[in-house]
GUTORNU-69146 format. One record per residue (C-alpha): residue number from 1; residue in three letters; x negated, y, z negated. Coordinates in steps of 0.5 Angstrom, whole numbers, plus 2048, in hexadecimal, padded with zeros to 3 digits. Layout:
! GUTORNU-69146
ATOM    nr   rest    xx    yy    zz
ATOM   NUM    ALA     X     Y     Z
...
***
This chain:
! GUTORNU-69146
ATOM    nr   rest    xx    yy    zz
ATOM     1    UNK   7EB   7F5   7E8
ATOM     2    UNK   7E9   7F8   7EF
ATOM     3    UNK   7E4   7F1   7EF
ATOM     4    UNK   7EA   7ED   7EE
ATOM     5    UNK   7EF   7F1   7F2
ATOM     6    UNK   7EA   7F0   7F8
ATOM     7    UNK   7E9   7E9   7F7
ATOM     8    UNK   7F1   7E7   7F6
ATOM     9    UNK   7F7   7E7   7FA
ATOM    10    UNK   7FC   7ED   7F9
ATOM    11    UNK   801   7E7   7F6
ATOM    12    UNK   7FB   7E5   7F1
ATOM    13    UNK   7F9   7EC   7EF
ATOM    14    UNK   800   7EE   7ED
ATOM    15    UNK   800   7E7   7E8
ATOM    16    UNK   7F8   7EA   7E5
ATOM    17    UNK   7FB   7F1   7E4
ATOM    18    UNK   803   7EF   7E1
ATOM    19    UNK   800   7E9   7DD
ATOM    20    UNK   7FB   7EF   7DA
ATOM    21    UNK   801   7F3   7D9
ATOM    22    UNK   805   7EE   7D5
ATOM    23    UNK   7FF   7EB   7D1
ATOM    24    UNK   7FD   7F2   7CE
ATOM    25    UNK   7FA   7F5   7D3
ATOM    26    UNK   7FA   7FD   7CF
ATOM    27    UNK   7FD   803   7D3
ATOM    28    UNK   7F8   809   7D2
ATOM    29    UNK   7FD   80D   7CD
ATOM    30    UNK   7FE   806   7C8
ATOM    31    UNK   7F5   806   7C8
ATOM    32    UNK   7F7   80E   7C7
ATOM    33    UNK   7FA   80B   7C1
ATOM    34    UNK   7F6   807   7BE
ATOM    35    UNK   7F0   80B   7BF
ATOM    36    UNK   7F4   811   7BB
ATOM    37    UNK   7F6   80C   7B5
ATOM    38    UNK   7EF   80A   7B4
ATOM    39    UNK   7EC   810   7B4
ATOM    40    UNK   7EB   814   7AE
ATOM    41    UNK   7EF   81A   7AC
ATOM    42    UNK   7EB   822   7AE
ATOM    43    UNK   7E9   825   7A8
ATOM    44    UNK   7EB   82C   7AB
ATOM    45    UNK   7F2   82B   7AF
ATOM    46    UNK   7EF   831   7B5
ATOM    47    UNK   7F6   835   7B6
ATOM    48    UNK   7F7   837   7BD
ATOM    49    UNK   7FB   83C   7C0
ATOM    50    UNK   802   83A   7C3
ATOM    51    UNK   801   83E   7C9
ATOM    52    UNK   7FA   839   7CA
ATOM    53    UNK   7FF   833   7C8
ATOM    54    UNK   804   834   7CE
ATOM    55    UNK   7FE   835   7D3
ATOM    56    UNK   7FB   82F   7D1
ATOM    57    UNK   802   82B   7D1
ATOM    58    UNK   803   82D   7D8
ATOM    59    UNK   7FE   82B   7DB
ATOM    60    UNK   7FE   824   7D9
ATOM    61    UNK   804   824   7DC
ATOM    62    UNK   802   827   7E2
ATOM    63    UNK   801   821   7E6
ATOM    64    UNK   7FA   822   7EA
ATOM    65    UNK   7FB   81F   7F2
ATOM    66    UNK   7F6   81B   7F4
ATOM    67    UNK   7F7   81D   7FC
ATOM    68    UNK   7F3   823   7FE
ATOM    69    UNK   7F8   824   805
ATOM    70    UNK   7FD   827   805
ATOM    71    UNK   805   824   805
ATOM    72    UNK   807   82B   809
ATOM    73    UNK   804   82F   80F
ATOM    74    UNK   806   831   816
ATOM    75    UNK   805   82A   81B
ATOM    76    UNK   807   82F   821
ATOM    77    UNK   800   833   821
ATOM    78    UNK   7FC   833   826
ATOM    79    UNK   801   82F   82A
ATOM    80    UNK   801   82E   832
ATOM    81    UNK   806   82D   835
ATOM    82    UNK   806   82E   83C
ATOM    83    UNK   809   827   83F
ATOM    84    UNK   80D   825   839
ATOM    85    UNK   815   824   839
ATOM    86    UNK   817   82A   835
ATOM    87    UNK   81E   826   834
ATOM    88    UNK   81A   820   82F
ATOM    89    UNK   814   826   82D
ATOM    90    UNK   81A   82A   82A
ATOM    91    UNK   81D   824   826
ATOM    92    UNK   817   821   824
ATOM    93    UNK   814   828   822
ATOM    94    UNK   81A   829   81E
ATOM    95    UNK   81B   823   81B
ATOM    96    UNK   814   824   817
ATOM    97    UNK   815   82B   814
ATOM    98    UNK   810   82D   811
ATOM    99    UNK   80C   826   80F
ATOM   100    UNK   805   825   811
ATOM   101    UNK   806   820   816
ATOM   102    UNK   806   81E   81D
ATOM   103    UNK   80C   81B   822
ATOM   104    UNK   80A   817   828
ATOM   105    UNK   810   816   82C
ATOM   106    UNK   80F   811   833
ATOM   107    UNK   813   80E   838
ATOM   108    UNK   811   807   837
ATOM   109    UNK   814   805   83F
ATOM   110    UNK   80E   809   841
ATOM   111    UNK   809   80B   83C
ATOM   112    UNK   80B   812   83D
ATOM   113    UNK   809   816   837
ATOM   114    UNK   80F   81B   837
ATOM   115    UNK   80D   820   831
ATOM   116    UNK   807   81F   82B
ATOM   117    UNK   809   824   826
ATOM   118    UNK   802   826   822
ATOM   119    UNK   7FE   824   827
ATOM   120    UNK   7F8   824   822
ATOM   121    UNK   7F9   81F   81E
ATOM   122    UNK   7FC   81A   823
ATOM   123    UNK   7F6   81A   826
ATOM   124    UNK   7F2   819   820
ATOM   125    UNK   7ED   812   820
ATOM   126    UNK   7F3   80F   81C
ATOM   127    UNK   7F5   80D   815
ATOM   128    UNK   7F6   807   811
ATOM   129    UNK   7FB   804   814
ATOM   130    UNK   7FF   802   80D
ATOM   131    UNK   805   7FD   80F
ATOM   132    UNK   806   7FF   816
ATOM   133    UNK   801   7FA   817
ATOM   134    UNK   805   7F4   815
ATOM   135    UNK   809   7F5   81C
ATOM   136    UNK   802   7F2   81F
ATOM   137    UNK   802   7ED   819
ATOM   138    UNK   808   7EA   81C
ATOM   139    UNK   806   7EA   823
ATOM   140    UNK   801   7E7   822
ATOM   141    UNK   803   7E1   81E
ATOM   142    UNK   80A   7E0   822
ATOM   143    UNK   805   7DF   828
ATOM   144    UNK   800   7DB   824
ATOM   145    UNK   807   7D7   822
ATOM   146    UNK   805   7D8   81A
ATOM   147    UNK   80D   7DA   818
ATOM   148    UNK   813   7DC   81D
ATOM   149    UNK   819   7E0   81B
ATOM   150    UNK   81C   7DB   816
ATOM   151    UNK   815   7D8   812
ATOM   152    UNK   816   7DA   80B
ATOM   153    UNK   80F   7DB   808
ATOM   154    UNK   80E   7D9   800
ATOM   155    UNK   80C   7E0   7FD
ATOM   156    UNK   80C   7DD   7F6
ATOM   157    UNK   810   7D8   7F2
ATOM   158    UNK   817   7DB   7F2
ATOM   159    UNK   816   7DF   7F9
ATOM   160    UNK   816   7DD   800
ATOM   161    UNK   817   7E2   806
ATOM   162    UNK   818   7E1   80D
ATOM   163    UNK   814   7E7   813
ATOM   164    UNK   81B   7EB   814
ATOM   165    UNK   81C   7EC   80C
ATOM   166    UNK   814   7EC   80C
ATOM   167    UNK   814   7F2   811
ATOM   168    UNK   81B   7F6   80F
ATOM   169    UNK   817   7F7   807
ATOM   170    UNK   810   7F7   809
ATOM   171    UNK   80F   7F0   804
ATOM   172    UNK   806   7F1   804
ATOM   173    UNK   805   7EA   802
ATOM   174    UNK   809   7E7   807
ATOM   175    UNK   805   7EB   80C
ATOM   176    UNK   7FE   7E9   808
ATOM   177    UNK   7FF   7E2   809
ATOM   178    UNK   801   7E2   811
ATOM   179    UNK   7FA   7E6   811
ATOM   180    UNK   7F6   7E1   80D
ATOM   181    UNK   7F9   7DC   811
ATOM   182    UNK   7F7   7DF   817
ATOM   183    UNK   7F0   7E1   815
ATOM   184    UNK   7EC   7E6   817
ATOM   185    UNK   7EA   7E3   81F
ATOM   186    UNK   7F0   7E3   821
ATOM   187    UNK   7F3   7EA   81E
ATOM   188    UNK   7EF   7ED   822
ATOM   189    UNK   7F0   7EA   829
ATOM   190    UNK   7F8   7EC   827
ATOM   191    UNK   7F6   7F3   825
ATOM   192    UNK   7F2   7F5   82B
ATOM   193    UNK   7F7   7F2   82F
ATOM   194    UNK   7FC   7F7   82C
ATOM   195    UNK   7F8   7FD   82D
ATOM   196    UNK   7F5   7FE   827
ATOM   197    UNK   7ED   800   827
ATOM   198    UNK   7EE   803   82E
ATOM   199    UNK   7F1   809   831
ATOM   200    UNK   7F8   809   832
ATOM   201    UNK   7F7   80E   837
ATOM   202    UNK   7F6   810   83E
ATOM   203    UNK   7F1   816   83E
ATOM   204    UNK   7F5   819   838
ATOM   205    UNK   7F2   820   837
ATOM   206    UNK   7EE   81E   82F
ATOM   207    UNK   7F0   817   82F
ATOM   208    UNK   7ED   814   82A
ATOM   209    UNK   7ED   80C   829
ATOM   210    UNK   7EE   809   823
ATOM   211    UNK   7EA   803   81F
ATOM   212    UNK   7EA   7FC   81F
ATOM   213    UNK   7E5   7F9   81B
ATOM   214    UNK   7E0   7F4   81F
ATOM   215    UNK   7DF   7EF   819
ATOM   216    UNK   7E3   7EE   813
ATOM   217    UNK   7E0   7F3   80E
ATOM   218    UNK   7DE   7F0   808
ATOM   219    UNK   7E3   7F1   801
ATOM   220    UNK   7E8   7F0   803
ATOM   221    UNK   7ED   7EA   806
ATOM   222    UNK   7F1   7EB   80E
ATOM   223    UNK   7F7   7EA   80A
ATOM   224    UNK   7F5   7F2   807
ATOM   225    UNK   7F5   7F4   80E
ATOM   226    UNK   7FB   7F0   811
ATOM   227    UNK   7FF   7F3   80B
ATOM   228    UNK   7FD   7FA   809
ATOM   229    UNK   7F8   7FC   811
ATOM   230    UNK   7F1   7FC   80C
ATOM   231    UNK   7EC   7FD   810
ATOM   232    UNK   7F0   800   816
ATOM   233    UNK   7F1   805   819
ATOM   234    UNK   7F7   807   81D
ATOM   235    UNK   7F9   80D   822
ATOM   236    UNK   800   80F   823
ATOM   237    UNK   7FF   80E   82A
ATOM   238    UNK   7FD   806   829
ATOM   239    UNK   803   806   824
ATOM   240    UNK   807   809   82A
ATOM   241    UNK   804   805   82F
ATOM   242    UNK   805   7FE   82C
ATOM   243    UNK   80C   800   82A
ATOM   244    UNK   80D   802   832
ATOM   245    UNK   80C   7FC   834
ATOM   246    UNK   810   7F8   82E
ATOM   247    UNK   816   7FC   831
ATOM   248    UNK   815   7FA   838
ATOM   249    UNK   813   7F3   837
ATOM   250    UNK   80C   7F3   838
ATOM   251    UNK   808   7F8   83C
ATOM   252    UNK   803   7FC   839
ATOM   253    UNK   802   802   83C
ATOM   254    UNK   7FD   807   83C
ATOM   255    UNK   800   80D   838
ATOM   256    UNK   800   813   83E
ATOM   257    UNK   801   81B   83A
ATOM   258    UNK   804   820   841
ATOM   259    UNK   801   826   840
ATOM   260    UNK   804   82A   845
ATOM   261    UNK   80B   82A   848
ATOM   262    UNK   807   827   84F
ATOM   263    UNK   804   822   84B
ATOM   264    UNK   80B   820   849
ATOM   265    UNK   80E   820   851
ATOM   266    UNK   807   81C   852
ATOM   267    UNK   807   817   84C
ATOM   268    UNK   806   810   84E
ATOM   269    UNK   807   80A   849
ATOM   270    UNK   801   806   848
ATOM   271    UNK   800   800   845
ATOM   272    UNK   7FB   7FE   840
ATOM   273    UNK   7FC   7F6   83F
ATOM   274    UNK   802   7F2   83F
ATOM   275    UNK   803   7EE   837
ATOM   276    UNK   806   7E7   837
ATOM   277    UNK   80B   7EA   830
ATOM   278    UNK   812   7E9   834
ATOM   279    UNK   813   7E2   831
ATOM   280    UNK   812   7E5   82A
ATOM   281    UNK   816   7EC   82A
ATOM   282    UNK   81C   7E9   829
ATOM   283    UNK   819   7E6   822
ATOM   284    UNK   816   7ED   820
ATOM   285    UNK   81C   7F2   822
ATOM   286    UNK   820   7F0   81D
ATOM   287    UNK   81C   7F2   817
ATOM   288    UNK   81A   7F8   81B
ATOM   289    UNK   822   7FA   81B
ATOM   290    UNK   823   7F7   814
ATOM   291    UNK   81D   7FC   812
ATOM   292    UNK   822   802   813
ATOM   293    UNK   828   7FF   812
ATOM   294    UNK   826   7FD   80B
ATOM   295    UNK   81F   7FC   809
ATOM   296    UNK   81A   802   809
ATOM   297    UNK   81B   805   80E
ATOM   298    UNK   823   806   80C
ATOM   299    UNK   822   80E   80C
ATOM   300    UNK   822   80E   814
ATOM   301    UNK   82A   80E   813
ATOM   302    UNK   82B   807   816
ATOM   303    UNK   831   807   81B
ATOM   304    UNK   834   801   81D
ATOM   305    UNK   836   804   825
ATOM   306    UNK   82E   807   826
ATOM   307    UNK   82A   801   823
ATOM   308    UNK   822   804   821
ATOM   309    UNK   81D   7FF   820
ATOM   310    UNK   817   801   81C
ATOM   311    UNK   811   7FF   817
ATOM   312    UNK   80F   805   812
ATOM   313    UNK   808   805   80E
ATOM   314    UNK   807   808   808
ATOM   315    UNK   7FF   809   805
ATOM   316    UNK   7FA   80D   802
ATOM   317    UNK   7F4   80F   807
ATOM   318    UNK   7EE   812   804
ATOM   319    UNK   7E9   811   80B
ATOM   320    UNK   7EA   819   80C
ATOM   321    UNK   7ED   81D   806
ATOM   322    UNK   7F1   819   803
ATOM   323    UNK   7F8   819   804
ATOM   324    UNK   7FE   814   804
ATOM   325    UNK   801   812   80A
ATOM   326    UNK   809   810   80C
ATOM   327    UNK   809   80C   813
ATOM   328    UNK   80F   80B   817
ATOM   329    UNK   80F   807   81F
ATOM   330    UNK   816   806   822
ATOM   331    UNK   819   806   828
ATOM   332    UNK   821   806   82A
ATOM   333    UNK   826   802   82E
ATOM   334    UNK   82B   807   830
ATOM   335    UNK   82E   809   837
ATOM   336    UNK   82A   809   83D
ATOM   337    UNK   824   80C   83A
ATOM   338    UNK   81F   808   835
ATOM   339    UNK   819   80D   830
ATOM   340    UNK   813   80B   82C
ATOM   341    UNK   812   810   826
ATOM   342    UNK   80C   80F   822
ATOM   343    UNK   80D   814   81B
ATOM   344    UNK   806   815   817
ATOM   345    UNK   807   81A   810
ATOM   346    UNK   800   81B   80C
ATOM   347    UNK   801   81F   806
ATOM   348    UNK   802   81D   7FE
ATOM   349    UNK   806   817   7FA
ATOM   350    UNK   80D   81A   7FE
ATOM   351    UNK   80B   818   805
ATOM   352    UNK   80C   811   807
ATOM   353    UNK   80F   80C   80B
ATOM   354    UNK   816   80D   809
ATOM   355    UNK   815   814   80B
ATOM   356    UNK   812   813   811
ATOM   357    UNK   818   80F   813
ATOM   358    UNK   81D   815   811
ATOM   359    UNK   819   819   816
ATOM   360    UNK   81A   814   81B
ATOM   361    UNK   822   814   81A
ATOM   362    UNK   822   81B   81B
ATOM   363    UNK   81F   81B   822
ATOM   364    UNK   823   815   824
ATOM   365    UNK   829   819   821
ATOM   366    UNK   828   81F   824
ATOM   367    UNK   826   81C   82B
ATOM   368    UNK   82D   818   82B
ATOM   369    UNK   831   81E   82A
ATOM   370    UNK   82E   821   830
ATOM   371    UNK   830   81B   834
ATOM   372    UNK   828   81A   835
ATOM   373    UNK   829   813   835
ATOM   374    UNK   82F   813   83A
ATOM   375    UNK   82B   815   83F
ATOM   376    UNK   826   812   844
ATOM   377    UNK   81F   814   843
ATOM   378    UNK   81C   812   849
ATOM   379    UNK   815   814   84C
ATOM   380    UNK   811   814   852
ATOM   381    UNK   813   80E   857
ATOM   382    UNK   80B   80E   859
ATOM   383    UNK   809   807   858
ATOM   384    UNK   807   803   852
ATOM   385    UNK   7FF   802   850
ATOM   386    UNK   7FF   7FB   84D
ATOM   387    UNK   7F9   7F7   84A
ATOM   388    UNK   7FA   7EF   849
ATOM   389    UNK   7FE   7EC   843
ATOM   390    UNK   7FB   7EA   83E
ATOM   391    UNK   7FD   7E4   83A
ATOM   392    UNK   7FC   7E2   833
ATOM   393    UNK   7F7   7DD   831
***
């Protein structure tokens, strides 16, 4: 079956194994079965004690996880924080309790990394980007001019969907066919346009890049890459990177972490390449907002007067210690100040992307009962460094 599922669209694969179930494919307990109505009878019932009974019994209810890391831990450990906005790092450290995870907050209208609560694991050299890798996905074919806001896509004979509802419930096949519409060439030329496979940074402190790969591995359609990230690896600060520049129209930042309060007063932004996306975020936005108003990512406690836009991403990884992952990328529209947040959890079949929403809407919801948003964050007025824009093909 992993022959036929590498080989067949997620659609198909579907149909191979519903039409298996339908058609008599038996479960492990209905072959228990009959294998026990066949076999002969012992000739001497072997007694067991009930004490022996029980123990057996409960381990085989006791369901046996299959992620090695750990769902709770300590994510402040080890942090320095030294240059960090101690209003946004007391948010985020609160929002995320006790749950193995990291919180990158940026201000998009500069690059400024405001806090990264464990530090250790941000700055990892990525992980499977899972479903937040459809927001390339739909960059990249609104810039191709494969879909636009409105296109309905046929998913199967009774379905058809259109980019805001595919972003807002994270529909994979939607997604895979926009990949395998692309082709890998021309993937790649938008991921690395976005940031990905390179650092986000600027002399960030044990930054290291994430991963994308130089030809399409062997396996697997672009269409797997395109809807569940196979074959990437995505760094909270690349999510926060791009995430900045969808929030501010279009410029790409390099990521800067203040390390001391003078590093702060000297701050000066410096852009890394200016994106050609601002035609297509009006397409895009919508699904983000309808991803917290309604989709997955409904428990970031959507609220009509302070709009949240994101993306979550739910997945396995099993390139380390295995562990299961819950991404969420956001951004707000609210008063006078805007504020990326990127949330990663790692740990065990609990943590996902819908949890990792709940995060973000904590902080954001916190840093709005404080007035944070009804401030001006400002920053040094010395000049900004550019580099030249950088167009689509």
């Amino acid at each position: 079956m992993r022959v036929i599922a590498r080989l067949l669209p997620p659609l198909a694969v579907f149909a191979v194994f519903s039409a298996a179930l339908l058609h008599g494919a038996a479960s492990p307990s209905a072959t228990a079965k009959k294998s026990a109505a066949k076999a002969p009878a012992p000739k001497g019932p072997a007694k067991k004690s009930s004490s022996s009974t029980k123990s057996s019994a409960t381990a085989k209810r006791r369901p046996v996880s299959r992620y090695a890391t750990p769902t709770y831990a300590d994510p402040t450990e080890g942090d320095a924080i030294d240059g960090e906005d101690l209003v946004v790092r007391r948010a985020a450290v609160e929002a995320l309790g006790g749950l193995n995870g990291t919180v990158v907050a940026v201000d998009p209208t500069t690059g400024r990394v405001l806090s990264i609560v464990n530090q250790k694991l941000a700055l990892k050299s990525g992980f499977c980007p899972c479903s937040t890798i459809k927001l390339v996905t739909s960059l990249a074919a609104l810039s191709e001019g494969l879909v636009d806001r409105t296109t309905k896509l046929r998913l199967s004979r009774r379905v058809a969907m259109d980019l805001t509802e595919a972003l807002a419930v994270s529909n994979n096949p939607y997604f895979a066919q926009l990949g395998n519409k692309l082709g890998f060439e021309k993937l790649a030329y938008y991921a690395r346009l976005f940031g990905l496979g390179e650092k986000a940074g600027l002399n960030i402190p044990g930054e290291q890049p994430g991963e994308f790969p130089e030809t399409k591995p062997a396996g697997y359609s672009v269409g797997l890459m395109t809807s569940f990230g196979t074959g990437i690896r995505l760094t909270p600060l690349q999510l926060a990177s791009l995430l900045s520049a969808i929030a501010n129209g279009g410029t790409l930042y390099y990521l800067q972490y203040p390390q001391s309060q003078k590093e702060v007063e000297n701050f000066t932004p410096r852009v890394k390449r200016h994106l050609d996306i601002q035609p297509y975020l009006s397409e895009i936005k919508p699904g983000m907002l309808g991803a917290v108003e309604y989709g997955t990512a409904k428990r970031a406690a959507y609220d009509p007067s302070e709009p949240v836009f994101g993306k979550t991403g739910t997945c396995s990884e099993f390139s380390g210690p295995p562990a299961h992952l819950g991404w969420f990328g956001a951004f707000n529209d609210t008063g006078k100040s805007k504020l990326v947040v990127v949330v990663l959890l790692t740990g065990g079949r609990t943590v996902n992307g819908p949890l990792a929403s709940s995060v973000a809407g904590a902080f954001f919801k916190t840093l709005s009962q404080s007035q944070f948003f009804a401030q001006t964050h400002g920053y040094s007025p010395a000049a900004m460094v550019g580099a030249p824009t950088c167009c689509a093909q």
